[in-house]
C-alpha positions as CSV (number, residue, x, y, z in Angstrom):
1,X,128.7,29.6,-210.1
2,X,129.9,26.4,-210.7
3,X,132.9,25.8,-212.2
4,X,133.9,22.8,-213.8
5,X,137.6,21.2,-214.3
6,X,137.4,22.7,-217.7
7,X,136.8,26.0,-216.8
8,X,138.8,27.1,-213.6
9,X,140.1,29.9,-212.1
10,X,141.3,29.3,-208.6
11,X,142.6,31.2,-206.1
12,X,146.3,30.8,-207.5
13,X,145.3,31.3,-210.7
14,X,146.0,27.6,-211.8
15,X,142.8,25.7,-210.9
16,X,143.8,23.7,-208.4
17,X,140.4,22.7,-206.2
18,X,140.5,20.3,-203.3
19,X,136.8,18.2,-203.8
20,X,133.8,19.1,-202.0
21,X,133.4,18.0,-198.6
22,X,131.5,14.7,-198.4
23,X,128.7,16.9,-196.2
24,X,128.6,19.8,-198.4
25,X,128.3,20.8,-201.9
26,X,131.2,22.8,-202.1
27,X,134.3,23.4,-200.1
28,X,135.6,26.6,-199.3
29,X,138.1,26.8,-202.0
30,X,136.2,25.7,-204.6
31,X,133.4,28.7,-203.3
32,X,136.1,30.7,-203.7
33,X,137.3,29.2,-207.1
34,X,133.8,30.2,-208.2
35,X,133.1,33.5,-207.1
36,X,136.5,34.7,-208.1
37,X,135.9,33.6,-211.7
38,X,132.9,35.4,-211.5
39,X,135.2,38.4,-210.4
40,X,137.5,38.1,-213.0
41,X,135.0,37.3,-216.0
42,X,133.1,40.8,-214.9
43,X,136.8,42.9,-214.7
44,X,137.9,41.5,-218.2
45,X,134.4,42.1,-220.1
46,X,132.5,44.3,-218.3
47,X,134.1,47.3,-216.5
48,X,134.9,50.4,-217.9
49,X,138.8,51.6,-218.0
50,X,140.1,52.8,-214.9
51,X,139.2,55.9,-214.2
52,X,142.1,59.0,-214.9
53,X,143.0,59.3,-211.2
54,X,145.8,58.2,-209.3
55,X,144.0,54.8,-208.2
56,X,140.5,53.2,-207.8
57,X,138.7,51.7,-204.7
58,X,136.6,48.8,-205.3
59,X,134.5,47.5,-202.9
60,X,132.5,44.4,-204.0
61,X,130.0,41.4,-202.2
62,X,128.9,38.2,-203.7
63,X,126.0,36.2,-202.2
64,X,125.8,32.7,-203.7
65,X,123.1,30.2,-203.0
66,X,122.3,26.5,-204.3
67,X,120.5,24.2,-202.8
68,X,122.8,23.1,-199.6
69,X,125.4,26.1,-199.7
70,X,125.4,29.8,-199.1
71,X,128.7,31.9,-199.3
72,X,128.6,35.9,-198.5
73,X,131.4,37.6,-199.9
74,X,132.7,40.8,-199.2
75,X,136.0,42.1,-201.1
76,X,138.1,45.2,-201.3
77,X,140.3,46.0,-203.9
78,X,142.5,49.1,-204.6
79,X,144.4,49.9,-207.6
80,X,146.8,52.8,-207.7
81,X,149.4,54.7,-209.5
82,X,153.3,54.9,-208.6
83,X,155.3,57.6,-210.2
84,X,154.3,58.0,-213.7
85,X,155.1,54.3,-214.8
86,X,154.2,52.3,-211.6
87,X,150.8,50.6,-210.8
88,X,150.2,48.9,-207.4
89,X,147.3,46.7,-207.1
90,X,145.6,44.8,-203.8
91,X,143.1,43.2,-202.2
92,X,141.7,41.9,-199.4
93,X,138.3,39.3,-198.6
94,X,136.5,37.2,-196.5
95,X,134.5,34.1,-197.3
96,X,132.0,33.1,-194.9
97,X,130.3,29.9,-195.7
98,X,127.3,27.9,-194.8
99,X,126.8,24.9,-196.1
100,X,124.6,21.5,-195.6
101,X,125.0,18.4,-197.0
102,X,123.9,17.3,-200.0
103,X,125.9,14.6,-201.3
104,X,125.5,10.9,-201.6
105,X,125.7,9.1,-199.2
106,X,126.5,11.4,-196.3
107,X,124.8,10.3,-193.3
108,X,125.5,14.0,-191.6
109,X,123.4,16.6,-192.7
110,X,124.3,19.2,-190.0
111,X,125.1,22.5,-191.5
112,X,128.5,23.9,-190.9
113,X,130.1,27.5,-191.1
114,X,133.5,28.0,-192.5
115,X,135.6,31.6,-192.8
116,X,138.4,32.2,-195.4
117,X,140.8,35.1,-195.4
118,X,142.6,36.4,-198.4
119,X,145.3,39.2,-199.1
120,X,147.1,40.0,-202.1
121,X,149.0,42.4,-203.8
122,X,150.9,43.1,-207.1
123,X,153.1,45.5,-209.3
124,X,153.4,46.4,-212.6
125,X,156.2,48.7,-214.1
126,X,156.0,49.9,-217.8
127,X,159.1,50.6,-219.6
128,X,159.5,53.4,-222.3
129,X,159.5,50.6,-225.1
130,X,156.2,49.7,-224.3
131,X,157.0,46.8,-222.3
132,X,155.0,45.6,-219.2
133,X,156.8,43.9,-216.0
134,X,154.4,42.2,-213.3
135,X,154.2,40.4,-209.9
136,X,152.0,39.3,-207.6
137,X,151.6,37.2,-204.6
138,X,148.7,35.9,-202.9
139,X,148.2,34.1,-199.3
140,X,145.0,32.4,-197.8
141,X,144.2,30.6,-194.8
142,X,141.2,28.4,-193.6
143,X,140.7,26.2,-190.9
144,X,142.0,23.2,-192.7
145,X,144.0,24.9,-196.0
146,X,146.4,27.5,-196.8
147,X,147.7,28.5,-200.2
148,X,150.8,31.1,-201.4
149,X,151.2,31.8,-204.9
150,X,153.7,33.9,-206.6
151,X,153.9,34.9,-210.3
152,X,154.9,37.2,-212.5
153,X,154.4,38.4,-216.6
154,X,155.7,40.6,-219.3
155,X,153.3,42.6,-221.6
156,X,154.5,44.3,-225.0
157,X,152.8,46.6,-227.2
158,X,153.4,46.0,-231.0
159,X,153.0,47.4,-234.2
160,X,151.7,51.4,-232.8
161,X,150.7,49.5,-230.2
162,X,147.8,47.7,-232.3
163,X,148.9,44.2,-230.9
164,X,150.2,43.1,-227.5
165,X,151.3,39.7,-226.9
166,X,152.4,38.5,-222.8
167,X,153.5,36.0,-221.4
168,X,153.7,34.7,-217.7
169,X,154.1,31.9,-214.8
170,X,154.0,31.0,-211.3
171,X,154.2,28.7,-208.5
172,X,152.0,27.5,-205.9
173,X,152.2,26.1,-202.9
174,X,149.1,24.6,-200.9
175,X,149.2,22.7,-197.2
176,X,145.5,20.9,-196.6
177,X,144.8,19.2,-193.7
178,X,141.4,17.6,-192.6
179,X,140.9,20.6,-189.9
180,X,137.5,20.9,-190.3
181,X,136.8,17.7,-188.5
182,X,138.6,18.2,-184.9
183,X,138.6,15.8,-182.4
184,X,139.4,11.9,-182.2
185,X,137.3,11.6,-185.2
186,X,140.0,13.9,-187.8
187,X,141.6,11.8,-190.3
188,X,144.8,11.6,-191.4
189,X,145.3,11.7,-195.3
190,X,146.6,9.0,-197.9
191,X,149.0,11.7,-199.3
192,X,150.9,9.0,-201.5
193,X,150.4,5.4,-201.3
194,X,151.0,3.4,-198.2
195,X,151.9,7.4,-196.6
196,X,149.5,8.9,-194.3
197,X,149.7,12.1,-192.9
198,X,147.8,14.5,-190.8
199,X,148.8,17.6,-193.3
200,X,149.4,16.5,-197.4
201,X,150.9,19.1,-199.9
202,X,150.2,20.2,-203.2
203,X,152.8,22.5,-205.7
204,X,151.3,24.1,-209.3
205,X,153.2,25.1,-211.7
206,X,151.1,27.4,-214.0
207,X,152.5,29.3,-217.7
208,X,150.5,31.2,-219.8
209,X,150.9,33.6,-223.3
210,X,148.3,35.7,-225.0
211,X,147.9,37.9,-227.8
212,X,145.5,40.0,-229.3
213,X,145.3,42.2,-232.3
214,X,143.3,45.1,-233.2
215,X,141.7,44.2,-236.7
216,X,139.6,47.5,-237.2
217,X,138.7,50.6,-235.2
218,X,135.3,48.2,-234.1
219,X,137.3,44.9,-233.3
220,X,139.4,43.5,-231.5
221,X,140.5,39.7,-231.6
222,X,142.2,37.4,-228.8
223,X,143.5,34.3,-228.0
224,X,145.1,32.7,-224.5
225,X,146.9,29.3,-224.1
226,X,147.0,28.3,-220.0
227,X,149.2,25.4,-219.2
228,X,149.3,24.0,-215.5
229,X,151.2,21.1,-214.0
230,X,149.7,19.7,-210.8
231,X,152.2,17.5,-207.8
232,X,150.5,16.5,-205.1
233,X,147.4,15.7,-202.7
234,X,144.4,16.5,-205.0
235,X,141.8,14.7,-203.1
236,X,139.3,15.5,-200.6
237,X,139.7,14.7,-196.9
238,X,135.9,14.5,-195.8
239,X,134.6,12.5,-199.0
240,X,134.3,8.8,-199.3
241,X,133.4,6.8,-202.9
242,X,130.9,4.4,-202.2
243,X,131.2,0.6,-203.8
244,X,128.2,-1.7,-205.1
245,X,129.0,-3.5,-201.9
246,X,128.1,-0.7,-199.6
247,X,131.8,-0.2,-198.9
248,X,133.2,3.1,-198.8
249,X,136.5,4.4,-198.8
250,X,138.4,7.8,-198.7
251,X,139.1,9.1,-202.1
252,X,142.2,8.4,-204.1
253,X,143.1,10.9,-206.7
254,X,145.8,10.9,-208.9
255,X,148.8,12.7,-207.6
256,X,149.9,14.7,-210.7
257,X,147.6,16.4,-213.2
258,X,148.6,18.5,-216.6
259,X,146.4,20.8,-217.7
260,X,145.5,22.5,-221.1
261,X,143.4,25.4,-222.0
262,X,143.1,27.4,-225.4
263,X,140.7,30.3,-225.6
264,X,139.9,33.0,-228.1
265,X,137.6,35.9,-228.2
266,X,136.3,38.3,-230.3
267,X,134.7,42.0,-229.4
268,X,133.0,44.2,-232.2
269,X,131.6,47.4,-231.2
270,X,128.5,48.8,-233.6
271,X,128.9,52.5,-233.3
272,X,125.5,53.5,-234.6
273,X,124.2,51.7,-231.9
274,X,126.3,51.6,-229.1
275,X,126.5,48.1,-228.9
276,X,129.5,45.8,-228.0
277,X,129.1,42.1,-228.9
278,X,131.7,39.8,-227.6
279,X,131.9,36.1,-228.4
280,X,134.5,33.4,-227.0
281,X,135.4,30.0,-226.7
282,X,137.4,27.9,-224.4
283,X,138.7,24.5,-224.9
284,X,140.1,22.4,-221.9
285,X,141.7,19.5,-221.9
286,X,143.8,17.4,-219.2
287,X,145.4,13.8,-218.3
288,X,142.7,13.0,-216.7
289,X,140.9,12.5,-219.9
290,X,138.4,15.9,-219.3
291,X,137.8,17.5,-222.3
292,X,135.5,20.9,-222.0
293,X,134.0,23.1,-224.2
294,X,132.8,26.7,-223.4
295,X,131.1,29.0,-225.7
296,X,129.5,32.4,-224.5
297,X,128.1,35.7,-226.2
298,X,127.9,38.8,-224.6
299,X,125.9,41.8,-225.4
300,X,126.3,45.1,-224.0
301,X,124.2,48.1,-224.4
302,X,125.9,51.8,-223.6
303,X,123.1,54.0,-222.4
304,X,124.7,57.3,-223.1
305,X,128.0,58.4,-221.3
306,X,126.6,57.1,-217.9
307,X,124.9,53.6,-218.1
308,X,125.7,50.2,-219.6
309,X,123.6,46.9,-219.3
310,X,124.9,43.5,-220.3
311,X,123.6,40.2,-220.9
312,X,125.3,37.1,-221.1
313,X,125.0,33.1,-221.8
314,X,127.3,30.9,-221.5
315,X,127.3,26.9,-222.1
316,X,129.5,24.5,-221.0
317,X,130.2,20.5,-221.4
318,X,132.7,18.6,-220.3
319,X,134.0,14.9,-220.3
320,X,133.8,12.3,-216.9
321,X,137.4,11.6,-215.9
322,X,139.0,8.2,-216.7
323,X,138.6,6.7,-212.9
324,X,135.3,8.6,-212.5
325,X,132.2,6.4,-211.1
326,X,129.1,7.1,-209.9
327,X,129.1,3.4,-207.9
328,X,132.4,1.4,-207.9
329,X,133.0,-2.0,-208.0
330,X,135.2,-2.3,-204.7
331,X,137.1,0.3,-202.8
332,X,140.1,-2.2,-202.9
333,X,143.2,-0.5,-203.6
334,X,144.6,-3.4,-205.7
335,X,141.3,-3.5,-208.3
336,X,140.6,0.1,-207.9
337,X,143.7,1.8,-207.6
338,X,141.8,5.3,-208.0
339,X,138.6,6.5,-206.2
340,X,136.5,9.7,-206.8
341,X,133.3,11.0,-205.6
342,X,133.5,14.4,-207.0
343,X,130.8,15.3,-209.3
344,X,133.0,17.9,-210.9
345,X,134.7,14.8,-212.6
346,X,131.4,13.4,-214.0
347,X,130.3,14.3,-217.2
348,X,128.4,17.6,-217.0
349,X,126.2,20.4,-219.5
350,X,125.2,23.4,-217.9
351,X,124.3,27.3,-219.0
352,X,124.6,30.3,-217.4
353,X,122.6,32.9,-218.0
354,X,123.5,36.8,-216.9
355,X,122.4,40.4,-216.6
356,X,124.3,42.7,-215.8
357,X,124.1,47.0,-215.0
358,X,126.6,49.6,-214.7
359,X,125.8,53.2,-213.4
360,X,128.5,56.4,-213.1
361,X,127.9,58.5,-210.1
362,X,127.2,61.7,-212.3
363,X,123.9,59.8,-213.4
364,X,122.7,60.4,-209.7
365,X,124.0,64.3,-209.9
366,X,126.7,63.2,-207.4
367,X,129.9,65.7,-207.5
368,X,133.5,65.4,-207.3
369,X,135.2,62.6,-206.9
370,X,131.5,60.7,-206.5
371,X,130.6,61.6,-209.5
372,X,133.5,59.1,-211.3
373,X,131.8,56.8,-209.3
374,X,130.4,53.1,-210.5
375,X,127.8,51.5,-209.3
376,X,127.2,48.0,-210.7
377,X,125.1,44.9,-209.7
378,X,124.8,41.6,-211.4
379,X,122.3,38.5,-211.4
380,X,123.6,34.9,-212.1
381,X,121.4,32.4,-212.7
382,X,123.3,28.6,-213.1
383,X,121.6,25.6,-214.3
384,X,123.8,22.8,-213.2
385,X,123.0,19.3,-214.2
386,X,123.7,17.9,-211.4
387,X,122.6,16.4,-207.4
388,X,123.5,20.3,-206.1
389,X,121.2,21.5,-208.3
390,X,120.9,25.0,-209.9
391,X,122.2,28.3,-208.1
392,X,121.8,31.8,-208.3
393,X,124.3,34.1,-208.1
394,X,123.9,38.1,-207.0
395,X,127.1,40.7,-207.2
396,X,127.1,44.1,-206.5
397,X,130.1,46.9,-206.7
398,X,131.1,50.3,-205.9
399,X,134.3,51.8,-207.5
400,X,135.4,55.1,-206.1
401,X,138.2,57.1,-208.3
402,X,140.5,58.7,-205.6
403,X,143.3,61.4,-205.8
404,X,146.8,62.1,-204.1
């Protein structure tokens, strides 16, 4: 799906997408920013409670498709218990990426194939006074970007543990290059002005605190605040901005970006009926002069002790960035000083709409272990008001309870 500025999640966990490539309507990383939101979004709203055994298997794939991209996803992810107050989590994918062009301008509309790797891992220890300590670290590598990130977080339960509040932060560290395009032809970047370089850096700085309190035995209320601090290279090597004069020039981004984001949600379960209705909203907001709004309901239906179905809509606008264009002046660095010809800085409405089902093993008559077994699959469809047009989005699951 997607994602705008307003409402990232990338693979550091600050939000920090390179552009799209001038010849494709998405790069790799922001695929990835995309399809690990989706992820995340299904883990926090949608999947039962780990299952009582001493860890979980996960084993996931995302298939993506909009007009001029494609992106197959497979992902493992494994979550298991040390001692009696340790948890150790990790993961491992692969993104393997086709895509066309479909931008404006681009004069090569050659489809290319990409591959992204990912591992991470994390730990969690709980104290005896209720008190959650957590780190994790994640590494990826492409052809022409790697990223590390590092983080950690507290967690404390309050009041007989009827409110937790947590709090958390990390750094990361990312190294693009214009890899992609090998040969003669590879540019070198603009990563400060007058500085080019074959390789540019970016650093993020991300902090974040939540809260949520339980109001009834039925409800349960949240809020988030995510604050991020951008240094660096934030443009795209392989797109140009085109000027009324038929000029074009490589983008120019700023070099440092703050970022805001308050959220709060809502979940009431009607007993009777076996229904859990879960409404949010998210407000963004940067320097950049992007402000987003997100709303979203959720409805899910329990089908006895061994189904669930969900649906979902979300909507989303945001603001165009301050230096966003769709056809500049001049690419002149003295009258323009910044140039942009990411659509993901352009105004932008779209909705999401999403179904969503859930199986346990036992529903098939499957025994033992299988039997703690979930089976889930998931249809997207985007509607994105913009020249990449709409996507559909398909995600399916198996998560495998496993003993010592």
């Amino acid at each position: 799906m997607q994602l705008r500025d307003g409402e990232t999640v990338s693979k550091n966990g600050v939000g920090t997408l390179r552009g799209l490539p001038r010849r494709a309507g998405w790069s790799p990383v922001e695929l990835r920013t995309a399809l690990v939101g989706l992820g995340t979004v299904w883990g926090l709203f949608a999947a039962p409670a780990r299952a009582a055994a001493d860890g979980t298997l996960s084993m996931r794939g995302v298939y993506y498709k909009e007009r001029a991209t494609r992106v197959v996803q497979p992902m493992l992810d494994t979550v298991f218990d040390v001692g009696t107050r340790g948890v150790v989590t990790a993961n491992f994918l692969v993104d393997a990426i086709t895509s066309a062009s479909a931008s404006s301008g681009a004069a090569d509309d050659a489809a290319f194939t990409e591959t992204r790797y990912e591992v991470g891992a994390g730990y969690t220890h709980e104290l005896p006074v209720g008190l959650r300590l957590g780190a994790q670290g994640r590494y990826s590598t492409e052809s022409d970007y790697r990223s590390i990130y590092g983080g950690v977080r507290a967690e404390i339960d309050l009041a007989q543990k009827n409110a937790t509040l947590g709090a958390g932060g990390g750094i990361g560290r990312d190294r693009i290059s214009a890899g992609a395009a090998q040969g003669p032809a590879m540019p070198t970047l603009a990563c400060a002005p007058g500085v080019d370089q074959d390789r540019c850096f970016l650093t993020s700085y991300v902090a974040f605190a939540t809260a949520s309190q339980v109001l009834s035995k039925n409800a349960v209320a949240g809020v988030t605040y995510d604050l991020a601090r951008l240094d660096g290279y934030q443009s795209n090597p392989y797109r140009s901005a085109l000027a009324s004069d038929g000029v074009a020039a490589p983008e120019r981004h700023p070099l440092d970006r703050l970022r805001q984001a308050f959220a709060g949600s809502l979940r009431y379960h009607v007993a009777a009926a076996q229904i859990t209705v879960i409404g949010a909203y998210r407000y963004y907001r940067d320097d950049w002069n992007v402000r987003a709004h997100t709303p979203e309901v959720r409805v899910i239906q329990q089908v006895g002790s061994v189904a669930d179905a969900t649906l979902r809509y979300r909507y989303h606008h945001q603001s165009r960035a301050f230096f966003y264009q769709d056809r500049y002046a001049t690419t002149d660095a003295a009258m323009q000083r910044y140039l942009s010809d990411d659509v993901k800085l352009d105004a932008f409405t779209g909705h999401l709409i999403e179904a969503k089902l859930g199986i346990a093993g036992e529903a098939f008559g499957l025994e033992g272990r299988w039997s703690g077994a979930r089976f889930e699959g998931m249809l997207q469809y985007l509607l994105q008001h913009e020249r990449f047009g709409n996507a559909a989005i398909a995600h399916v699951a198996l998560t495998v309870p496993f003993d010592e």
